[in-house]
C-alpha positions as CSV (number, residue, x, y, z in Angstrom):
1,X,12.0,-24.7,10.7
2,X,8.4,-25.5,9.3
3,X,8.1,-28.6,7.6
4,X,4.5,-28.3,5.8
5,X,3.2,-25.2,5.0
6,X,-0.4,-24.1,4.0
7,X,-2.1,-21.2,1.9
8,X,-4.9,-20.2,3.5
9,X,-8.3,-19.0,2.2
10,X,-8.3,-14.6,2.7
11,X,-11.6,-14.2,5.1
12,X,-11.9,-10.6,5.6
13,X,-14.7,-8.8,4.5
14,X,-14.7,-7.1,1.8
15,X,-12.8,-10.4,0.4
16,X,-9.2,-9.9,-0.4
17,X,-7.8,-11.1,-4.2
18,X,-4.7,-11.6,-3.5
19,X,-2.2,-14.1,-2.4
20,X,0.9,-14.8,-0.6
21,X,2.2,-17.4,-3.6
22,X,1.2,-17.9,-7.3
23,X,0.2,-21.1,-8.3
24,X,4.0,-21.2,-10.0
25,X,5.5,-20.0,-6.9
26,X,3.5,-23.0,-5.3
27,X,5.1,-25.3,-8.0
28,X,8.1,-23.7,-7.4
29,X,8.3,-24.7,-3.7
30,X,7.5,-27.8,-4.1
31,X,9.8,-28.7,-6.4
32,X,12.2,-27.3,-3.7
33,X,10.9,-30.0,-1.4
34,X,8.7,-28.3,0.2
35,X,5.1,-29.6,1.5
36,X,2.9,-26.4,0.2
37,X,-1.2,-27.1,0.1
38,X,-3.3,-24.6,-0.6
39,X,-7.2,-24.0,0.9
40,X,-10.1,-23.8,-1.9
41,X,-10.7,-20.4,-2.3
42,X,-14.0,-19.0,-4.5
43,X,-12.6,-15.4,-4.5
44,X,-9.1,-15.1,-5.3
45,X,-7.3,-14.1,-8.2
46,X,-5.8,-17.0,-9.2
47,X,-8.2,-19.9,-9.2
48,X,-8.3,-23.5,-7.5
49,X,-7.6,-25.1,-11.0
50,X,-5.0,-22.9,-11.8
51,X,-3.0,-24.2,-8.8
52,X,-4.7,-28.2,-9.3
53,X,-3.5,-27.6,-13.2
54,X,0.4,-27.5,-11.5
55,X,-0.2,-30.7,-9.5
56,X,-0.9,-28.2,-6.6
57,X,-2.7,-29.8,-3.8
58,X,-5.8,-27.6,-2.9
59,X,-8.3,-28.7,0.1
60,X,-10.6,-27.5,2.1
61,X,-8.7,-28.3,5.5
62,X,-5.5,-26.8,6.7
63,X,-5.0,-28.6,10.1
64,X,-2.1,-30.7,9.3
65,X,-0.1,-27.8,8.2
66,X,2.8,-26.5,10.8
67,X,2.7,-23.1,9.1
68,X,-0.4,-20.9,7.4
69,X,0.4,-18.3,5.4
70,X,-2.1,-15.6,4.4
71,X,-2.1,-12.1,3.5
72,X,-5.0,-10.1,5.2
73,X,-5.7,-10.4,8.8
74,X,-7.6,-14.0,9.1
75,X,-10.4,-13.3,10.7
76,X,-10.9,-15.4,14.4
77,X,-12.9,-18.1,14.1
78,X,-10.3,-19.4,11.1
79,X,-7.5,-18.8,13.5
80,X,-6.8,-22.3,14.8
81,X,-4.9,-23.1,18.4
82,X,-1.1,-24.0,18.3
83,X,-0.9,-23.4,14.7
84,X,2.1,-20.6,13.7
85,X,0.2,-18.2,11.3
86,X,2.2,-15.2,9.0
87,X,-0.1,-12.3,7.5
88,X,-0.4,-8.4,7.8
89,X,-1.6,-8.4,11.4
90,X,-1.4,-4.9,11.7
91,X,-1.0,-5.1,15.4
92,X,2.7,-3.1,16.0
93,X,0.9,0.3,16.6
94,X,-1.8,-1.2,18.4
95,X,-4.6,-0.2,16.2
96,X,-7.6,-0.7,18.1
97,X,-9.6,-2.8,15.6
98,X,-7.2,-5.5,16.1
99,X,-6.7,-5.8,19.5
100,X,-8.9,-8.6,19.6
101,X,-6.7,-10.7,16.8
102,X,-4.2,-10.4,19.2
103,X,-5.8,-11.6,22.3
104,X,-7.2,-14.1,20.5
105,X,-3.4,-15.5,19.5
106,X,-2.4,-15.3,23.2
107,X,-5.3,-16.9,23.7
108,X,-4.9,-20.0,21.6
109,X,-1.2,-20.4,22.0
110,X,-0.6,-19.4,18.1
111,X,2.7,-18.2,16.6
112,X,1.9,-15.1,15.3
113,X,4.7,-14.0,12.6
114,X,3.9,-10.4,10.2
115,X,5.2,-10.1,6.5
116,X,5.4,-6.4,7.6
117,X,8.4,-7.1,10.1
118,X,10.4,-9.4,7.3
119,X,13.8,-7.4,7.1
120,X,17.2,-8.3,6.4
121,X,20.3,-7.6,8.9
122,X,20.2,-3.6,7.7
123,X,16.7,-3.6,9.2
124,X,15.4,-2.8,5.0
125,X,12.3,-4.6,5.1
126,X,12.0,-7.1,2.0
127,X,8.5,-7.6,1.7
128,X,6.0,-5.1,0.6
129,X,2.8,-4.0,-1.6
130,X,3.8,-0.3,-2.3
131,X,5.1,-0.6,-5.3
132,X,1.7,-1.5,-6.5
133,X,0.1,1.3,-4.6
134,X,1.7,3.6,-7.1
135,X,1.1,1.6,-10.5
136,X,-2.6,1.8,-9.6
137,X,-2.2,4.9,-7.8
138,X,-1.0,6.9,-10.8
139,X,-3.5,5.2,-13.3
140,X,-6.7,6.5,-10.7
141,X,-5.3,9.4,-10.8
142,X,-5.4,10.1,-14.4
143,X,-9.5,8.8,-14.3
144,X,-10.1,11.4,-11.9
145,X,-8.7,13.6,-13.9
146,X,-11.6,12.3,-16.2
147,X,-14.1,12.5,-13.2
148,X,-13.3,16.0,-13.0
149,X,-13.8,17.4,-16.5
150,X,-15.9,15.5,-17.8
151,X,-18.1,13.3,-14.8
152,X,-17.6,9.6,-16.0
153,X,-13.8,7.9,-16.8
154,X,-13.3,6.6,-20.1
155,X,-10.6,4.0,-18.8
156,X,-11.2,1.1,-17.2
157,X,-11.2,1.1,-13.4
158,X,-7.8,-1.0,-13.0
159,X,-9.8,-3.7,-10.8
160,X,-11.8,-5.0,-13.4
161,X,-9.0,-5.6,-15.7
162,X,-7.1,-8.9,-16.0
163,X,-3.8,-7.9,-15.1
164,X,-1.5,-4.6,-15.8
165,X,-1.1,-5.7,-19.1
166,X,-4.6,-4.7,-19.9
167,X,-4.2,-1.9,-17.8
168,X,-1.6,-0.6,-19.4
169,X,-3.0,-0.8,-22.7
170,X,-6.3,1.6,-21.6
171,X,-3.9,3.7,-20.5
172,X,-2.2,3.9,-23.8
173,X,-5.2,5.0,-25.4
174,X,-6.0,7.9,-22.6
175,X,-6.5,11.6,-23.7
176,X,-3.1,13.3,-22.3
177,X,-3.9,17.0,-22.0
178,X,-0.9,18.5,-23.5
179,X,-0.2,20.7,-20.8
180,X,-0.3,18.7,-17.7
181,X,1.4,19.0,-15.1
182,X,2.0,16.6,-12.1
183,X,3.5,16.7,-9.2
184,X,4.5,13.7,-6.7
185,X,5.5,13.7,-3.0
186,X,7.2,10.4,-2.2
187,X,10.4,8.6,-3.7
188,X,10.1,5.3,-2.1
189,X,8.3,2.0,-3.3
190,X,5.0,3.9,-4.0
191,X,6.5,6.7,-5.3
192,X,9.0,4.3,-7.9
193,X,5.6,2.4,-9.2
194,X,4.0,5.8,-9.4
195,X,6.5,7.1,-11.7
196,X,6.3,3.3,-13.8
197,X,2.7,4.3,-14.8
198,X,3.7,8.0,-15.5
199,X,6.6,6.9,-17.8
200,X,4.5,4.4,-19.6
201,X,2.0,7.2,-19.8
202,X,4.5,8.9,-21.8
203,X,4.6,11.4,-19.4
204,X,8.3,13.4,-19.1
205,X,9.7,13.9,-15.8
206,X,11.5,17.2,-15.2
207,X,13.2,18.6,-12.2
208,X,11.5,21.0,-9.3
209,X,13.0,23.9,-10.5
210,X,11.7,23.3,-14.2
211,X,8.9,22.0,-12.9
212,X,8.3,25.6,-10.9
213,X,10.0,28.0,-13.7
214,X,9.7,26.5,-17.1
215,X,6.7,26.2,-19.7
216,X,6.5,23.0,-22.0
217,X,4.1,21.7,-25.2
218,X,3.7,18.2,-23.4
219,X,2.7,16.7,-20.0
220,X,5.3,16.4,-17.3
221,X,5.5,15.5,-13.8
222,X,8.3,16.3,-11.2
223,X,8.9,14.1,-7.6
224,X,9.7,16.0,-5.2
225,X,12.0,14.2,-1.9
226,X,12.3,15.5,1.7
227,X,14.9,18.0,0.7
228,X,12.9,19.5,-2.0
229,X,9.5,19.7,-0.1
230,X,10.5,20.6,4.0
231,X,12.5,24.0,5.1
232,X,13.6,24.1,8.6
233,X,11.8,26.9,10.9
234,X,14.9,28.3,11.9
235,X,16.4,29.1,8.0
236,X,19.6,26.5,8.4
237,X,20.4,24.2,5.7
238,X,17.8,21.5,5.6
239,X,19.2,18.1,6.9
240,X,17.8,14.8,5.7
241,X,18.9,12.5,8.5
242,X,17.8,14.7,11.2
243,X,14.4,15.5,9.2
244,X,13.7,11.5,9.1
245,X,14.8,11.3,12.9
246,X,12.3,14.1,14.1
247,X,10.7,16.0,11.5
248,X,9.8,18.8,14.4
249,X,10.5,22.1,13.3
250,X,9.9,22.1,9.9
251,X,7.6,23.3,7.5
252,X,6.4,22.0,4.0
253,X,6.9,24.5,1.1
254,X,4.8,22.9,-1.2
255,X,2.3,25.9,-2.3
256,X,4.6,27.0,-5.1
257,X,3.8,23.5,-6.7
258,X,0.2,23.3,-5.4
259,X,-0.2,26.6,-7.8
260,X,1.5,25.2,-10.6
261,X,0.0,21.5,-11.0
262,X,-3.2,19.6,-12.0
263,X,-2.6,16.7,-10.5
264,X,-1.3,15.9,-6.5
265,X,0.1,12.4,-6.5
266,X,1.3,11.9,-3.0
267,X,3.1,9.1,-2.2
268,X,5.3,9.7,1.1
269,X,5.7,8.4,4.3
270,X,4.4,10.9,6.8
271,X,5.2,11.0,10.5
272,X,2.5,12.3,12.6
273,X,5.0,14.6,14.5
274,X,5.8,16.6,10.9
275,X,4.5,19.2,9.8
276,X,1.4,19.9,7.3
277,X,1.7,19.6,3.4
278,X,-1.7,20.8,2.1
279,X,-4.1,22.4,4.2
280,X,-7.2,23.7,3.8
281,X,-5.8,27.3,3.6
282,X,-3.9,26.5,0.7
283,X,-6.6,24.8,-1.0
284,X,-8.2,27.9,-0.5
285,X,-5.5,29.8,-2.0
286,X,-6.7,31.8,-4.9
287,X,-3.9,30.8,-7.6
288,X,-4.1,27.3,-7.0
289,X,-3.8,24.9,-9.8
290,X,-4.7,21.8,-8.6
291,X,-7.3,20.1,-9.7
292,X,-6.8,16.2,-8.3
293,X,-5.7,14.9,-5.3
294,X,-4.6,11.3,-5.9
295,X,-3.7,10.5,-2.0
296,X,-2.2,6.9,-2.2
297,X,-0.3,7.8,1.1
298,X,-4.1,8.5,2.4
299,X,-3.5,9.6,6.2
300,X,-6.9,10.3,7.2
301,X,-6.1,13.5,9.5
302,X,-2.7,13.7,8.4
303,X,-0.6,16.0,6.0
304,X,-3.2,16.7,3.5
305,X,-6.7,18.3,4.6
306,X,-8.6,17.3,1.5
307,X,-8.3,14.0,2.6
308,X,-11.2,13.7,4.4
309,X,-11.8,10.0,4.2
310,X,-10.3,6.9,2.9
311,X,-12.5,5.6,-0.1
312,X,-13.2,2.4,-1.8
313,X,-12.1,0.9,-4.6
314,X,-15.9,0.9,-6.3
315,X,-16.6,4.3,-5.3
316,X,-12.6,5.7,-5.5
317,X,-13.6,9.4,-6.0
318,X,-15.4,12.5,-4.2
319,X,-15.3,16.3,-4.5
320,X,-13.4,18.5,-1.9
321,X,-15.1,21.6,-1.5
322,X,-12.4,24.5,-1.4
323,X,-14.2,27.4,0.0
324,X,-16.3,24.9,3.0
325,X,-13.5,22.2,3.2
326,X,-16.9,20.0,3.1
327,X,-16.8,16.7,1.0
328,X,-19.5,17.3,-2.7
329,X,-20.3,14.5,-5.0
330,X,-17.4,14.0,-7.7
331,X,-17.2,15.7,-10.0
332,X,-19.1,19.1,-9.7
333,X,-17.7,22.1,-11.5
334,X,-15.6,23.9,-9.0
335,X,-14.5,21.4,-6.7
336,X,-10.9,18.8,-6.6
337,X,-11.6,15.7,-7.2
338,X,-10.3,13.2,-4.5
339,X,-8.9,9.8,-5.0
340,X,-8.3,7.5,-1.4
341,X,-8.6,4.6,-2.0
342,X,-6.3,3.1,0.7
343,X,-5.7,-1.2,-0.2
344,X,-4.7,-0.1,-4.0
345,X,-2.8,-3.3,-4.9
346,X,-5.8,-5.0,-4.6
347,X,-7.0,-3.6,-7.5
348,X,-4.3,-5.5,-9.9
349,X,-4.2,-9.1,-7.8
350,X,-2.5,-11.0,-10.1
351,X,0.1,-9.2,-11.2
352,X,0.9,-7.7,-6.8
353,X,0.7,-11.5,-5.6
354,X,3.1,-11.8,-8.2
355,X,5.8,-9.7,-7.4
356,X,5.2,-10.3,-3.4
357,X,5.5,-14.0,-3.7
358,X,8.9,-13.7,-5.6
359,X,10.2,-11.8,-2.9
360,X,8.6,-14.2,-0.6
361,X,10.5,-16.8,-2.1
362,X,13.8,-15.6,-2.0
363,X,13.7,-13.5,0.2
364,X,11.7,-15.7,3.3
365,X,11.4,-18.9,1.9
366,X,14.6,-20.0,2.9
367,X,14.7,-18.9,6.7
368,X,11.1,-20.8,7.3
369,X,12.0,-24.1,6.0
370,X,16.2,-24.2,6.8
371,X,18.2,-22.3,9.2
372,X,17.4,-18.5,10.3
373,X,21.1,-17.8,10.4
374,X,20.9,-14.0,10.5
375,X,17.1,-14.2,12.6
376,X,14.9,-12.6,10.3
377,X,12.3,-15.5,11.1
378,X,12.9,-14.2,15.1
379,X,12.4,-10.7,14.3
380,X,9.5,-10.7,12.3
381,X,7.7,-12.9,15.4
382,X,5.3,-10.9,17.6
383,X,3.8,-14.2,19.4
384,X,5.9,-17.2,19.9
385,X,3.0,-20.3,21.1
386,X,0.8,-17.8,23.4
387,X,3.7,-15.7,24.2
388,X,4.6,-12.5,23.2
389,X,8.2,-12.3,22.4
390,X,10.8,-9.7,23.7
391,X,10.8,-7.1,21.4
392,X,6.7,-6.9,21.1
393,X,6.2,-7.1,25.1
394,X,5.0,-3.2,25.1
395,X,1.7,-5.1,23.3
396,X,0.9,-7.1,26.4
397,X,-1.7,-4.6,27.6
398,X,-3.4,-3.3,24.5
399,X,-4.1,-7.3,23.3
400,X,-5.6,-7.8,27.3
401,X,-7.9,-4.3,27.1
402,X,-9.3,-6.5,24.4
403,X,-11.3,-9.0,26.9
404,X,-12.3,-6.5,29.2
């Protein structure tokens, strides 16, 4: 049970936006009871007088706080010894640029504890960004759609607008071709805020099969699940739950759609050990439609061989070459435009912090500062005071190849 809590200031470079609790999610807690101060921060989204403006307390200095929450990795020398820190550590696959965060926990006897591991007794996780991945997702994907015919995007890039609500309104003035067609991979989180910027688009969903077969006088866009986009090898009747246990021995038939859209929107999950979705074959494929690949999933060497990198969120878009497979400026005649950017909630700040504090709040909130009755405090907690717990033990030698 933490008694004060603290917001701290996101250090990574490029600087993050966002942040784990609004300034009326701040209010909020404290009028719970709870001790909440919040570091002085020149880069965020929502400013140090917003938060002051709520009776707030902002500083400069964190160290009487029990618990620092953040959202980013903190970078090390803000990590402090024997404090209990929660942010995206993104240490649980032991990606190599992190091993050092990791050691350095160990090292200083911190209680490392990671939003991404927050999951209720069904193991459903209950804190995410995805959903925003798609609402911005979607909206870069119809500006490429501008890169690609005519060089630069009439909207506005969703980062330098306020909040969606301004975002939304550029997209209400965008040029819908009249016969567009989309398709999406993915019905999860990212795929459902997809779809949000689609519908407000005015765009009309249809299913795969009308999607493949039929011919309409407005836009559309179809989603396509695991059951609609993976055939087994062997010809039996596709299973889902053996697909999502072991995708092995399956193949993607997503050509057919690949030959009918303009636009790629992929939002799935992919397991390295499944098969292909797009590869450069296809892309080479003489009746293909496509003309955008808006890869929110972005798995650099993954499903989709256009992929070729991960971009940024002020240069978002490059040309794939389909004859070479060799990356071209965006948009030269000829060539699919590429959209990869891979930390797209960032882009909208106000309105992602938003919705993850909320579910911070009622979802977490409770467990940090009373009793963890059902342990989601316990499972989400990869370091206890230097130590790595049970369940994250396999990390003990990836965090000490990190001194060597």
């Amino acid at each position: 049970m933490f008694k004060k809590i603290g917001i701290i200031r996101e250090g990574k470079v490029p600087p993050d936006r966002r942040v784990p609790l609004t300034p009326e999610q701040c209010r909020e807690a404290r009028l719970q009871g709870i001790d909440i101060a919040v570091q002085r921060s020149p880069v965020r989204a929502y400013t140090d007088d917003e938060y002051t403006a709520l009776d707030v307390r902002v500083t400069h200095d964190l160290t009487d706080r029990d618990l620092i929450i953040g959202v980013k990795e903190v970078p090390l020398d803000m990590l402090m010894a024997g404090k209990a820190y929660i942010f995206f550590s993104h240490t649980i696959k032991k990606q190599p640029h992190n091993a050092k965060l990791l050691h350095t926990v160990l090292e200083r006897k911190i209680t490392l504890i990671d939003h991404e591991l927050f999951t209720d007794p069904k193991g459903h996780r209950v804190l995410a960004f995805g959903r925003w991945a798609g609402v911005v997702g979607a909206y870069n994907a119809f500006r490429a759609w501008e890169v690609h015919n005519g060089g630069v995007p009439a909207l506005k890039p969703a980062h330098a607008c306020h909040d969606r609500t301004e975002m939304d309104m550029h997209l209400s003035h965008f040029n819908m071709p009249k016969d567009l067609r989309i398709v999406l991979t993915g019905t999860g989180r990212v795929g459902n805020g997809a779809m949000e910027t689609l519908d407000r688009a005015g765009v009309a969903r249809v299913s795969p099969g009308e999607f493949l077969h039929n011919t309409f006088d407005h836009a559309v866009y179809t989603i396509l699940g695991s059951a609609d986009l993976y055939v087994r090898d062997d010809g039996k009747p596709f299973d889902r739950a053996a697909f999502h246990e072991d995708p092995r021995g399956h193949h993607a038939n997503f050509l057919p759609f690949a030959r009918r859209a303009h636009i790629y929107i992929a939002c799935h999950f992919w397991d390295a050990r499944g098969p292909m979705i797009l590869t450069a074959d296809d892309l080479r494929d003489p009746a293909l439609g496509l003309r955008v690949v808006a890869d929110i999933s972005c798995d650099i060497g993954g499903p989709i061989d256009s992929t070729l990198r991960a971009t940024t969120i002020e240069e978002p878009f490059f040309g794939y070459d389909t004859a070479t497979g060799q990356e071209r400026p965006a948009g030269q005649p000829g060539n699919l435009t590429v959209m990869s950017v891979d930390n797209l909630p960032c882009e909208l700040p106000r309105d992602s912090s938003k919705s993850f504090g909320r579910d911070l709040m009622a979802n977490v909130m409770p467990h940090l500062t009373g009793a963890d009755a059902d342990g989601m405090i316990a499972r989400a907690t990869i370091a206890k005071n230097g130590q790595l717990t049970e369940h994250y033990a396999y990390l003990r030698e990836y965090a000490d190849g990190a001194s060597r």
